[in-house]
C-alpha positions as CSV (number, residue, x, y, z in Angstrom):
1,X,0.0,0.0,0.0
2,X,2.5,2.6,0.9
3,X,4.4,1.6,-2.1
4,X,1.3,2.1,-4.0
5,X,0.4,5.6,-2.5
6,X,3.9,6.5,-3.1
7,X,3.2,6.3,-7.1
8,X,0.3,8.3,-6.5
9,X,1.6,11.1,-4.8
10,X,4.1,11.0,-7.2
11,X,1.8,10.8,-10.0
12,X,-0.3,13.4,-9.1
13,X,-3.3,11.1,-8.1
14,X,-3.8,12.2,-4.7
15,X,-6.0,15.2,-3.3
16,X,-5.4,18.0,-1.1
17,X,-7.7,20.0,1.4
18,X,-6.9,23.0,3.1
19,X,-9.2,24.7,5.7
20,X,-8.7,27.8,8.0
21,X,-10.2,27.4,11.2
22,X,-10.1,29.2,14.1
23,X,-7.2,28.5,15.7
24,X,-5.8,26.2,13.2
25,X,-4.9,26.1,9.8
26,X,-4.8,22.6,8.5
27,X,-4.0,21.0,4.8
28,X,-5.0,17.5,4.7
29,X,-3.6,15.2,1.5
30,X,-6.3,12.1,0.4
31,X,-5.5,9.1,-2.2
32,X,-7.8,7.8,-4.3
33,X,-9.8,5.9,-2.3
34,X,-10.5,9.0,-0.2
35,X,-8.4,8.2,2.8
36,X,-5.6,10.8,4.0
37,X,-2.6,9.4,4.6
38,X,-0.5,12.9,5.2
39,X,-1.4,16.2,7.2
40,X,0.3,19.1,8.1
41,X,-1.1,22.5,10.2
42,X,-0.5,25.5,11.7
43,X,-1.6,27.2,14.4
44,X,-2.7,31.4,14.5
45,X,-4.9,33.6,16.5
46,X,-7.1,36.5,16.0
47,X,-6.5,39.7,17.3
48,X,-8.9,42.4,18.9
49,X,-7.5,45.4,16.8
50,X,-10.2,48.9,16.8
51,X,-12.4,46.9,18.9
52,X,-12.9,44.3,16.2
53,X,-11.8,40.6,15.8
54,X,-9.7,39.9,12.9
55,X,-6.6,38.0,11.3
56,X,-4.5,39.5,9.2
57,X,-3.7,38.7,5.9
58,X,0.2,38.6,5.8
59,X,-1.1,35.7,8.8
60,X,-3.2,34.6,6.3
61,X,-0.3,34.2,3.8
62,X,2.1,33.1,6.3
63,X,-0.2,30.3,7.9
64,X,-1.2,28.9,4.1
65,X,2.3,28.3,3.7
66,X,3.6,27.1,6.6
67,X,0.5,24.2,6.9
68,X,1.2,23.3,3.2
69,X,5.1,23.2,3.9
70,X,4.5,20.9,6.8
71,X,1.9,18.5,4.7
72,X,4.9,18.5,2.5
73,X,7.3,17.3,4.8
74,X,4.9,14.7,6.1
75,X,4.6,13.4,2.6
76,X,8.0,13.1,2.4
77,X,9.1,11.5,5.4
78,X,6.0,8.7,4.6
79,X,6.8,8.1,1.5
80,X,10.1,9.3,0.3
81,X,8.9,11.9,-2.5
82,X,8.2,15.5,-3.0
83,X,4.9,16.3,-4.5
84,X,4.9,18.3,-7.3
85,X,1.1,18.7,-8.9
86,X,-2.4,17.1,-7.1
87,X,-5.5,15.7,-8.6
88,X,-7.6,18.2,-7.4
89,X,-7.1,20.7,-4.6
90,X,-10.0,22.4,-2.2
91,X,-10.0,25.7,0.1
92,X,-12.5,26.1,3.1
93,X,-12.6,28.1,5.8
94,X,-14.4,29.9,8.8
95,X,-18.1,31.1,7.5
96,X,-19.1,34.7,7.1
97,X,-17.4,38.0,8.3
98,X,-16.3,41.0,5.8
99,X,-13.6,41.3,3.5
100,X,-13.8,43.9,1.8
101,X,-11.4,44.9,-1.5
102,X,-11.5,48.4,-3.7
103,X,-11.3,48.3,-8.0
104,X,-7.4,48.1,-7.7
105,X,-8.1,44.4,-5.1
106,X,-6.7,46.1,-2.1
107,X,-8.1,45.2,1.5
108,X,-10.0,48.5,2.5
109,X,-10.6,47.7,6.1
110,X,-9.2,44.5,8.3
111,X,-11.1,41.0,7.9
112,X,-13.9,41.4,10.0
113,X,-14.6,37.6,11.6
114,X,-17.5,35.8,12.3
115,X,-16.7,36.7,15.7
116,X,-17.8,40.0,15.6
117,X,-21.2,41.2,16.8
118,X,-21.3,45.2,16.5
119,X,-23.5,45.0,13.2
120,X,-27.2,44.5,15.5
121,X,-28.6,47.5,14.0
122,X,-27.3,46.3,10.3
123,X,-29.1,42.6,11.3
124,X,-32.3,43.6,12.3
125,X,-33.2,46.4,9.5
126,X,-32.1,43.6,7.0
127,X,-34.4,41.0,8.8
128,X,-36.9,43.0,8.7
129,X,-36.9,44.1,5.6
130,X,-36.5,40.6,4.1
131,X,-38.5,38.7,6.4
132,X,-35.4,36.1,6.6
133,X,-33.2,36.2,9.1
134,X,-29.9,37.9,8.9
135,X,-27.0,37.2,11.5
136,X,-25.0,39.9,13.2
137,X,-22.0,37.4,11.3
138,X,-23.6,37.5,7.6
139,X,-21.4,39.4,5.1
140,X,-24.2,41.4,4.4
141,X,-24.6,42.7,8.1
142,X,-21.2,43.9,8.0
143,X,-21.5,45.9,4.4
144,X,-25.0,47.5,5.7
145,X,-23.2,48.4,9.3
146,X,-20.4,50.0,7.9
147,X,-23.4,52.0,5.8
148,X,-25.3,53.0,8.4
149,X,-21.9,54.0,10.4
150,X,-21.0,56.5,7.6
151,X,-17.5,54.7,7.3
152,X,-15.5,56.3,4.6
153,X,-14.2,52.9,3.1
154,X,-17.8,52.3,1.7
155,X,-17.9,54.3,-1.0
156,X,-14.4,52.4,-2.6
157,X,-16.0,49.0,-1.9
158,X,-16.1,47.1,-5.4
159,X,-16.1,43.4,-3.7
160,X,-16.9,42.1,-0.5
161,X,-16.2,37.8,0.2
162,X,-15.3,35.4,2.7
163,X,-12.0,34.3,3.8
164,X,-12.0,31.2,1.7
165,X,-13.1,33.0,-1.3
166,X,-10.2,35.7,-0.9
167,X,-7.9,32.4,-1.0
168,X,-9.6,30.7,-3.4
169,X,-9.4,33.8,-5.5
170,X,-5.4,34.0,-4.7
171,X,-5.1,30.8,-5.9
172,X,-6.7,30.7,-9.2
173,X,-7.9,34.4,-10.0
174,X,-11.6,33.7,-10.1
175,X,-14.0,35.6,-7.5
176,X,-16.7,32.8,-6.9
177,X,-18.0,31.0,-3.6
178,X,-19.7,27.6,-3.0
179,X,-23.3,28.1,-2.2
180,X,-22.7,27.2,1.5
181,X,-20.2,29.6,1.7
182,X,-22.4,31.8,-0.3
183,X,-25.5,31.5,2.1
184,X,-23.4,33.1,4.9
185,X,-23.0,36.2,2.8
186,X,-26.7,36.6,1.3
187,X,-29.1,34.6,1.5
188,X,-29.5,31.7,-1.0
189,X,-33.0,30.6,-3.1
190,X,-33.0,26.8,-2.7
191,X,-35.0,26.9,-6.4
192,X,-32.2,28.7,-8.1
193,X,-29.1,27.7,-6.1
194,X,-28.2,31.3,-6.2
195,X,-28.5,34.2,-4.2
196,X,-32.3,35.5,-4.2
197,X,-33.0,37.9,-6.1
198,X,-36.6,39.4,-4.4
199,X,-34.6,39.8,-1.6
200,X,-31.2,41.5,-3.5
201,X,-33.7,44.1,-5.2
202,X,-34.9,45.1,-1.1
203,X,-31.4,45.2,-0.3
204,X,-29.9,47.6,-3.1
205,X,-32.8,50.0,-1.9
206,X,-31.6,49.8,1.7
207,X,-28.1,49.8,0.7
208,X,-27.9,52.2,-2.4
209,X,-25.6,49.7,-3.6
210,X,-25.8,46.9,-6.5
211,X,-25.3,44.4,-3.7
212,X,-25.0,41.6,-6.3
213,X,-22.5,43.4,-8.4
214,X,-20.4,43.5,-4.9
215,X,-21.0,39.4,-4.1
216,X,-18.9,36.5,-5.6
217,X,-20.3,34.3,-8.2
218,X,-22.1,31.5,-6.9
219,X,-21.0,27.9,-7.8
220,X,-22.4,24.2,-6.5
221,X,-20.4,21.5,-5.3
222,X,-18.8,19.6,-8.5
223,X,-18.9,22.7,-10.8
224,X,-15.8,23.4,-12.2
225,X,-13.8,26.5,-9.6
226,X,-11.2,27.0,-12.2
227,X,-7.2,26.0,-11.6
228,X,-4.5,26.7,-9.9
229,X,-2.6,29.6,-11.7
230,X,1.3,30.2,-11.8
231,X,0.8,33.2,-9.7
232,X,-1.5,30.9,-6.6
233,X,1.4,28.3,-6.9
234,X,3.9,30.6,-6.1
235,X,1.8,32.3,-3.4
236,X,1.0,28.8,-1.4
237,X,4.6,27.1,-2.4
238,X,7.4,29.9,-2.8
239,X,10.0,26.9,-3.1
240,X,8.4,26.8,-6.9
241,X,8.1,23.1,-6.5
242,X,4.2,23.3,-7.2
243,X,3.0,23.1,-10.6
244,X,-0.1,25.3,-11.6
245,X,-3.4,24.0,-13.5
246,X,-4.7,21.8,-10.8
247,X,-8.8,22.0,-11.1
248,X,-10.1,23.4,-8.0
249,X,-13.9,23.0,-6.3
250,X,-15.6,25.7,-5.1
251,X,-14.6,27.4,-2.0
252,X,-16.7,26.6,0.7
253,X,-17.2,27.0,4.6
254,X,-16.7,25.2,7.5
255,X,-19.9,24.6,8.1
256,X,-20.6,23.0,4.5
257,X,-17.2,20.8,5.1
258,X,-18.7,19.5,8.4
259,X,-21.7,18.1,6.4
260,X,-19.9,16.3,4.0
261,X,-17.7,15.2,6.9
262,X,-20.2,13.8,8.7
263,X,-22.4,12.2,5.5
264,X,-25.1,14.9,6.3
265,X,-26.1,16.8,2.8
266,X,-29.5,14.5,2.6
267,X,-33.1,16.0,4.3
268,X,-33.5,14.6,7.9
269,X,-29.7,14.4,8.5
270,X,-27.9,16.3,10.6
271,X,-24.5,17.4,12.7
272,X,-22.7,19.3,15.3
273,X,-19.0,20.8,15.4
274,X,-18.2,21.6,18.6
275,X,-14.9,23.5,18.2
276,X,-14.4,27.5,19.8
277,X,-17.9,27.9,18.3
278,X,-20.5,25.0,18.7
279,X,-23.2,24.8,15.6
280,X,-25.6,22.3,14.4
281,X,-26.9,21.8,11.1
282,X,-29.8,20.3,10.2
283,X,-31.2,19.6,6.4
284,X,-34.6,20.9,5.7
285,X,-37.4,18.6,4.2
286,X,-39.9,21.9,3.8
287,X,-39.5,25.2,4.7
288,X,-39.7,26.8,7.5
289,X,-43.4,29.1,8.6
290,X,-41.8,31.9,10.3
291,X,-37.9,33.3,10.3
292,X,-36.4,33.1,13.7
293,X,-33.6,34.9,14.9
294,X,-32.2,32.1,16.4
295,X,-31.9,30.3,13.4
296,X,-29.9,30.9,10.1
297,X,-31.2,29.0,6.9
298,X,-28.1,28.5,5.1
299,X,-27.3,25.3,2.1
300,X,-25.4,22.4,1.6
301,X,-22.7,22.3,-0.7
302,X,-25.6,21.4,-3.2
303,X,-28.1,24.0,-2.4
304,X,-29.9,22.5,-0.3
305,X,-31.8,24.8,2.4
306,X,-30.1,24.0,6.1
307,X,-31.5,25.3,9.7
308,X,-28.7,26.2,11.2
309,X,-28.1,26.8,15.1
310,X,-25.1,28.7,15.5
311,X,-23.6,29.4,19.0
312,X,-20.7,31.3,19.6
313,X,-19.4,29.8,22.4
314,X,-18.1,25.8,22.4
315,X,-15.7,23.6,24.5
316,X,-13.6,26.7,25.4
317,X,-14.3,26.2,29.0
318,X,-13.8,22.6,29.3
319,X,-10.4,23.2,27.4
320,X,-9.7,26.0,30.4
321,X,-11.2,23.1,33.6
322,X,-9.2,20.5,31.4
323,X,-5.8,22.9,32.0
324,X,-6.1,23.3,35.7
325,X,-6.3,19.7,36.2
326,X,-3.9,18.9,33.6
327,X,-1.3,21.2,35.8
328,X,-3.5,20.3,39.3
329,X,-1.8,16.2,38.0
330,X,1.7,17.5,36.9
331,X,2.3,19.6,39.8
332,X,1.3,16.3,42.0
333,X,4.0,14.5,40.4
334,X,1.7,12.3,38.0
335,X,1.5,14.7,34.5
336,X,-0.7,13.3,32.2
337,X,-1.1,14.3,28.7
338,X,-4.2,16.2,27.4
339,X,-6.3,12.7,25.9
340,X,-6.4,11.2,29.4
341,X,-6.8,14.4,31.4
342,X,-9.9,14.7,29.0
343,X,-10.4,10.7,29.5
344,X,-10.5,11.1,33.3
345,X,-12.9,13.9,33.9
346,X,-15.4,12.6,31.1
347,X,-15.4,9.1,32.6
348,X,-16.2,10.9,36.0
349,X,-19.1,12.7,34.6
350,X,-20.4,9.2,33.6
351,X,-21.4,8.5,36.9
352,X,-22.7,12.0,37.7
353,X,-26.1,13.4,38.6
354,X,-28.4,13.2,36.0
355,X,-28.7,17.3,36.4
356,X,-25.6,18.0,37.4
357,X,-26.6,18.1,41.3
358,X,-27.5,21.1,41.1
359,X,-24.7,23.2,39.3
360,X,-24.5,25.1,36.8
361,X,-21.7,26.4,33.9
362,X,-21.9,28.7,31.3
363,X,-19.4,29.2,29.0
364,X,-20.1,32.2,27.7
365,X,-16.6,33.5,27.0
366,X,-18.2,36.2,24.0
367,X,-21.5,37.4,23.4
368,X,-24.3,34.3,22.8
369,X,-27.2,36.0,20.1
370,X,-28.8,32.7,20.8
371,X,-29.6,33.7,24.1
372,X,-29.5,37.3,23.5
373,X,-26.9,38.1,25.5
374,X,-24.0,41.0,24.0
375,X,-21.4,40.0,26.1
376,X,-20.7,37.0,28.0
377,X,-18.2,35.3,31.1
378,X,-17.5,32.2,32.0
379,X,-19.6,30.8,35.2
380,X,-19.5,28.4,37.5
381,X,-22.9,28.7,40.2
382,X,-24.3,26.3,42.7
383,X,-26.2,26.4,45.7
384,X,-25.3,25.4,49.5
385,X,-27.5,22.4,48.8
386,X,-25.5,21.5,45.9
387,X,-23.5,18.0,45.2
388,X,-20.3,19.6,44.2
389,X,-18.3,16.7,43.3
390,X,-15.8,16.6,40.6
391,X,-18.5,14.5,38.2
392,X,-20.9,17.1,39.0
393,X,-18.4,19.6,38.1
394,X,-17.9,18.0,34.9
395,X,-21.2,17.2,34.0
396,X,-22.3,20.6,34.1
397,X,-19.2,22.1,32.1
398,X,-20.3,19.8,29.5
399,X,-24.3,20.1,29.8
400,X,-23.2,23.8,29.7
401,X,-21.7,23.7,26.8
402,X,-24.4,22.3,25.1
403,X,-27.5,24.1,26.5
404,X,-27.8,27.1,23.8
405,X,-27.4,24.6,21.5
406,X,-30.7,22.5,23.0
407,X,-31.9,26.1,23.1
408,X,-31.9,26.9,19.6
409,X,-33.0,22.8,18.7
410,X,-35.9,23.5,20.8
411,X,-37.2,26.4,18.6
412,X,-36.5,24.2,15.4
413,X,-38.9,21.2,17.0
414,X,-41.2,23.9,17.6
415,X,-41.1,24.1,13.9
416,X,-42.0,20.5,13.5
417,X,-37.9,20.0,11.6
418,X,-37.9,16.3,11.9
419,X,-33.7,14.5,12.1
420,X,-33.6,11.1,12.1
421,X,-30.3,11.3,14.1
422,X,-27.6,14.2,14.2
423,X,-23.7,13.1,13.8
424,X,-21.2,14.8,15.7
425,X,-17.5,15.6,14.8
426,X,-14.6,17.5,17.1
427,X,-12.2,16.7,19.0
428,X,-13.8,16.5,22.1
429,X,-15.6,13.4,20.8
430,X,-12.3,11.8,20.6
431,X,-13.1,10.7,23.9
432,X,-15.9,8.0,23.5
433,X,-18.9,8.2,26.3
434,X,-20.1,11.0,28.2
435,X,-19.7,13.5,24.9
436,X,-22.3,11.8,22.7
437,X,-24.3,10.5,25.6
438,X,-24.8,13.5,27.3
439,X,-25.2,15.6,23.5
440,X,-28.0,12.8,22.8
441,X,-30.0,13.6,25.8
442,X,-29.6,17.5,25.0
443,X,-30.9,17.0,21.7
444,X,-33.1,14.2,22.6
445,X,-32.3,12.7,19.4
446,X,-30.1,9.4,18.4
447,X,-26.3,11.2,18.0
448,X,-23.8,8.9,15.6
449,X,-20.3,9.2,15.5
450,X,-18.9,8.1,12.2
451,X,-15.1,6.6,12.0
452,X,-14.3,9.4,9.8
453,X,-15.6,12.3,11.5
454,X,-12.5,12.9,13.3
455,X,-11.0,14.4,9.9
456,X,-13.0,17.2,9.9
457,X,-13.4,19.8,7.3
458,X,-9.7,19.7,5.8
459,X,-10.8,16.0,5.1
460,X,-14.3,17.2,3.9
461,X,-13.2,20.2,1.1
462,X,-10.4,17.4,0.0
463,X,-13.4,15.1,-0.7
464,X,-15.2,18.3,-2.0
465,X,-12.2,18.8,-4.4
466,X,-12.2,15.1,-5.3
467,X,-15.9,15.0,-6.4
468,X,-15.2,17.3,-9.5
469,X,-14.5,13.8,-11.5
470,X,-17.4,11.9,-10.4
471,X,-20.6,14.8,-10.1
472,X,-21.6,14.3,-14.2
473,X,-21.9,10.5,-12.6
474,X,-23.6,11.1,-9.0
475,X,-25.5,13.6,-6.4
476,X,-23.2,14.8,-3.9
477,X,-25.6,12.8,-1.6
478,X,-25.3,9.1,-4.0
479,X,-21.6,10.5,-3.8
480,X,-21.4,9.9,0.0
481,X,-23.2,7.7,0.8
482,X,-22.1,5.2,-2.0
483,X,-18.4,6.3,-2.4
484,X,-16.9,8.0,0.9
485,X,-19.3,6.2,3.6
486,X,-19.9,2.7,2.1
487,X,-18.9,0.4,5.1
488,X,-17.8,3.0,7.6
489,X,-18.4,1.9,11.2
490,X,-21.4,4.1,12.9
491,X,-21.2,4.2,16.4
492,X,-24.8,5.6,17.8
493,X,-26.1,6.9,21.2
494,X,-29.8,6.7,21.7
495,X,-31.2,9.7,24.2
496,X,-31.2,7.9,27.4
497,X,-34.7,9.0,29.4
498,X,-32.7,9.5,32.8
499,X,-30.2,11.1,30.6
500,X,-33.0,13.9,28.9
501,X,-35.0,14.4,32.5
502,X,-31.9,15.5,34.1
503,X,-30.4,17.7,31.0
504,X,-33.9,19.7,30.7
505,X,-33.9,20.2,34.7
506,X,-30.7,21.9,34.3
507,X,-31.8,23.9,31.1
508,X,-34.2,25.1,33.1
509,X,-32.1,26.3,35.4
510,X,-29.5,27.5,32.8
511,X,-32.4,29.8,31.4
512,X,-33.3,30.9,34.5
513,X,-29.9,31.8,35.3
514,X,-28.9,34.0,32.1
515,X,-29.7,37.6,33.9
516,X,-26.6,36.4,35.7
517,X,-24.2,37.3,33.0
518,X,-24.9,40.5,32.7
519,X,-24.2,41.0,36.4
520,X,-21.1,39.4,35.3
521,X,-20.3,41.5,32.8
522,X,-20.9,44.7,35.2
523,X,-18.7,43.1,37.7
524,X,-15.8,42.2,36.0
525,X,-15.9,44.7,32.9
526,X,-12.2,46.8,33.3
527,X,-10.9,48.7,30.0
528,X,-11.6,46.7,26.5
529,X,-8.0,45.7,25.9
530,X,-7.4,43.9,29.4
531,X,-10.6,42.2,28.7
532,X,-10.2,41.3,25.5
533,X,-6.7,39.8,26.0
534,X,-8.2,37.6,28.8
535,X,-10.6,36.5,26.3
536,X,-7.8,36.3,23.1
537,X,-5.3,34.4,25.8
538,X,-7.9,31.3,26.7
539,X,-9.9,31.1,23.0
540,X,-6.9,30.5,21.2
541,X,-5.3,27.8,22.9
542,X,-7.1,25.1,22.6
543,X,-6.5,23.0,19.3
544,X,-7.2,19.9,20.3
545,X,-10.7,20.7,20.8
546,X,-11.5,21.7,17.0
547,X,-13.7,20.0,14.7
548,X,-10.8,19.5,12.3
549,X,-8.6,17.8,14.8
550,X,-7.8,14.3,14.1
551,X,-5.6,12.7,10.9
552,X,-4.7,9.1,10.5
């Protein structure tokens, strides 16, 4: 076999993913039977500059490079050659935010992340005046804020896209998203696979702006994304060893990659990423009577109309609890690496109290829209009467980190949005157990972890990328199911009644609670840049808990 993949590589016969998460970058190399057998990453941070969330794009440059150099080297040291040219090659990356380029293609303003949330009044006129939800993340929040806040840039703006369609356009020269990626910038018309053009007409009049004429073209999975040009080889590989032309898919984001991680593009599937941010995704079989604001409908890599519960708080905390314990057992005399500190506490909070015993966590290290709440800190609360034991402890950290999630769920069921099951991929469900037990009584629905989930979205855009030769033959769905899941071992949790009975007496206790935070916030609030380094210092150091974690 390695002989065999050896000829590949060398052939050109192999497939390469790149996604650009939120605290890591990682490139993930396939072969033809869609199984990576190389990785390499890189780890970066965003910074708080002028009171907005960003990354640079030198980082941008620098963090490309450095995750495709170490792939390299990984190839090499397996199997003894130096790739030159791929059969297909996919970007992904972190949905929505603001990038924003004048006629000439220069950056007018710093990338504005997902992570930021000053665009409310931006979000609400739009919703309104669409009837359709609009995040405080959505591209098109961020183009309307800066309108409404008179910012000079806005009258240079000739194109606005996401982080992996500013790569994607690097790469090859063409300005076009995948619809996933796409529906976090405008929203998409499942009929047209496009962006919808009732509601762009209601825009331009609020904007005074041909808002199309500022989006990306809009492309499907297995339409051809154009190819990798002399100019994009140079920029991702300045040794000059890569050769341009390689066909590329289109660019799509994290949330789409997740999906076709997890084998969830069909109606009634589902999944969850819990990474910084924790999101569920859920494939719509009609749609949906009213807009809620704490649901986005974005698509599948197909098109496909998806409900979509974002929250922007995920394992952060544990990663912080997991830390302190990690240093509690080195300073004790017994370190123990990061797998079985996470190993240890999760086996504890097998045994727990079915509702914590009376505790309660949020993990509210940023504002949660979910819950309405603009600005959030971490919490740990119990009562005299409590059981504070460390499986109790634990139990809650994790039912904490799950509770907006149930949250927004609960409004979809309210909807009557039926999911056969929901399949969950980050690394926190590297630890088998308490993670998909405890996430099936939350969502009080059967919660599957697939073998390959672990991949993550580098894995998913390199399967993206790979489906360019087969989508004339197959639906990305027949694609999956038949091609990349075909005898993959399904491990499932069914919601355990003891399990759901104690989860929804601590969300009801976790809602109750919520006027806490902004208590919180008044008691702890000191000038922006202390707080925000407090936030900066514990979000971006934890890899090991993001969706795109694991590589065989």
């Amino acid at each position: 076999m390695s002989d065999d993949r050896r000829h590949q590589v060398q052939d050109g016969r192999t497939t390469i993913g790149i996604e650009l998460g939120s605290t890591r970058i990682k490139a993930c190399l396939i072969d033809e039977d869609l199984v990576p057998i190389a990785s390499g990453d890189h780890e970066w941070e965003n910074a708080f500059v002028d009171g907005r969330w960003t990354y640079s794009l030198d980082d941008v440059e620098t963090g490309l490079r450095a995750a495709y150099a170490a792939l390299v080297s990984d190839v090499e040291e397996r199997f003894g050659v130096r790739p030159t040219t791929f059969r297909a090659l996919g970007v992904s990356a972190m949905m929505h935010g603001y990038l924003a380029f004048d006629a000439s293609g220069e950056l007018l303003v710093p990338f504005r992340t997902w992570r930021n949330t000053s665009t409310g009044p931006a979000a609400a006129a739009l919703s309104e005046a669409l009837s359709f939800t609009i995040p405080l993340r959505w591209s098109v929040a961020h183009l309307y804020q800066a309108v409404l806040d008179e910012e000079p840039h806005v009258a240079e703006v000739a194109g606005i896209t996401t982080l992996a369609g500013y790569v994607h356009r690097r790469l090859t020269g063409r300005n076009v998203l995948g619809v996933g990626d796409a529906s976090g910038a405008f929203p998409i018309d499942p009929a047209t696979r496009d962006y919808d053009a009732a509601m762009l007409r209601t825009a331009d009049g609020l904007i005074g702006r041909d808002v199309r004429a500022l989006l990306p073209e809009v492309l499907v999975a297995g339409q051809d994304a154009g190819r990798l040009t002399p100019e994009g080889a140079a920029w991702l590989d300045p040794t000059g060893t890569l050769e341009p032309g390689v066909p590329l898919c289109p660019p799509e984001g994290d949330a789409g990659t997740g999906m076709v991680a997890t084998n969830a593009v069909a109606p009634r599937t589902g999944n969850v990423s819990v990474g910084t941010s924790i999101f569920s995704m859920v494939v719509l079989e009609h749609a949906m009577t009213t807009p809620h604001e704490e649901i986005d409908v974005v698509t599948t890599p197909a098109g496909d109309a998806v409900a979509m519960v974002h929250c922007n708080n995920g394992a952060s905390e544990i990663a912080a609890w997991a830390r302190v314990f990690g240093r509690f057992a080195e300073a004790a005399g017994s370190p123990l690496d990061t797998d079985h500190v996470y190993a240890t506490l999760l086996a504890e909070a097998e045994g727990a109290d079915p509702d914590a015993g009376g505790l309660l966590s949020y993990n509210y290290l940023a504002g949660e829209p979910v819950t309405h709440v603009a600005d959030g800190r971490p919490l740990l609360v119990r009562g005299a009467g409590s059981a504070f034991t460390l499986g109790n402890l634990v139990r809650a950290e994790v039912q904490g980190a799950f509770a907006t999630l149930a949250i927004g769920m609960d409004v979809l069921a309210g909807e009557d949005v039926r999911v056969d099951r929901m399949t969950a991929h980050g690394g926190l469900f590297r630890t088998p157990g308490a993670p998909q037990r405890l996430l099936a009584a939350a969502l009080r629905v059967p919660v599957a972890l697939e073998e390959t989930a672990g991949e993550g979205g580098a894995w998913g855009i390199a399967v993206l990328a790979a489906y360019l030769e087969h989508a004339s033959d197959a639906d990305l769905t027949e694609y999956l199911q038949k091609r990349v899941f075909a005898g993959d071992t399904v491990h499932v949790a069914d919601p355990d009644e003891r399990d759901v009975d104690g989860f929804r007496a601590y969300l009801g206790r976790f809602r109750s609670g919520l006027p806490l935070q902004a208590a919180a916030v008044a008691a702890t609030t000191r000038d922006d840049d202390a707080t925000t380094d407090e936030l900066e210092t514990t979000a971006g150091t934890e890899p090991s808990l993001q969706a795109e974690e694991v590589t065989r």
